[in-house]
C-alpha positions as CSV (number, residue, x, y, z in Angstrom):
1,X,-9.4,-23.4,-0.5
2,X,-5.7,-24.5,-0.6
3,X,-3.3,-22.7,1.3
4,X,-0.7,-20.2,-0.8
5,X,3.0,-20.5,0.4
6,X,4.0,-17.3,2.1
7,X,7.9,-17.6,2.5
8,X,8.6,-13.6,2.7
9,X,7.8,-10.8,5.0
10,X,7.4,-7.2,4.1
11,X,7.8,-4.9,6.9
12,X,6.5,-1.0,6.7
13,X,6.0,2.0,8.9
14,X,2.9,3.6,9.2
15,X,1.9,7.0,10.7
16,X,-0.4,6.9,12.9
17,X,-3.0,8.5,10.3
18,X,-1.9,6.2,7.6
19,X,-2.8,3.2,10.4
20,X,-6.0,4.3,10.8
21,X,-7.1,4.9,7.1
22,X,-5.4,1.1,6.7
23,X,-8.3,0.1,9.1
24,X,-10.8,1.9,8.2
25,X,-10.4,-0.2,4.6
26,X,-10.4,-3.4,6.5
27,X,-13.1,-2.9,8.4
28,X,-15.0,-1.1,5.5
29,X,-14.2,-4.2,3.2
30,X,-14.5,-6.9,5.7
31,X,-11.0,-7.7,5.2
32,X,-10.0,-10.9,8.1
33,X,-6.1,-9.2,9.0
34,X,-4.3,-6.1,8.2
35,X,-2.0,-8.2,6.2
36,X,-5.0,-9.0,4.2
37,X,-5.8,-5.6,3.5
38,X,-2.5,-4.6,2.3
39,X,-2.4,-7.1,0.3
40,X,-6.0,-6.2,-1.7
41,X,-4.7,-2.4,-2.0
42,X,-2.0,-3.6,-4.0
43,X,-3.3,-5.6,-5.9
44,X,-5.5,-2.8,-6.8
45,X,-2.8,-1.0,-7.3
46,X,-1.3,-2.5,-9.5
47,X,-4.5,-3.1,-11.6
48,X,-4.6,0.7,-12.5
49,X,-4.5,1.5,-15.2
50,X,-2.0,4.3,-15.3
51,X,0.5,5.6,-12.1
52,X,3.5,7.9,-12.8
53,X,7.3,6.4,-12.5
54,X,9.3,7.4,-9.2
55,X,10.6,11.0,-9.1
56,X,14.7,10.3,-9.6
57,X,15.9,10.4,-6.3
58,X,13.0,10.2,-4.7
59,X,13.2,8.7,-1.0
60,X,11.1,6.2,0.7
61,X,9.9,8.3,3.1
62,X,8.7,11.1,0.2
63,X,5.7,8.6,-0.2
64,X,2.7,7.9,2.1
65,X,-0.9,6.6,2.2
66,X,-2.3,10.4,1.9
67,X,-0.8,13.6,0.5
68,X,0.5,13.5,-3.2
69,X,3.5,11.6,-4.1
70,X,6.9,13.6,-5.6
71,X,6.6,14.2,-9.0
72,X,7.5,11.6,-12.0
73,X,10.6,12.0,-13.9
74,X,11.2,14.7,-16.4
């Protein structure tokens, strides 16, 4: 398989909770890295079909792995 050019990194914060529900989907999934892992949760992200916009104003640290997100624009 060939090789895919990775040129950027993408750094996040995780709780410790969040950390552990990351590997828990690794391990789950057989996933070979982390980084691997993130990167299959969004792509399935991004397959949904339907996710509200960002609440205007809404802060970084509003969203997490669990708990609900702020609400979409009005």
């Amino acid at each position: 398989m060939a090789q895919r050019e990775r040129a950027e990194r993408l750094q996040i914060m995780l709780s410790p909770e969040e950390l552990v529900i990351l590997d828990d989907f690794r391990f789950k999934t057989r996933m070979p890295s982390r980084a691997a892992a993130v990167r299959e949760l969004l792509k399935r992200g991004l397959a949904a079909d339907a996710y509200p916009e960002a609440a205007f104003g809404a802060k970084s640290s509003d969203y997490g792995v669990t708990g609900n997100a702020p609400d979409g624009r009005a």
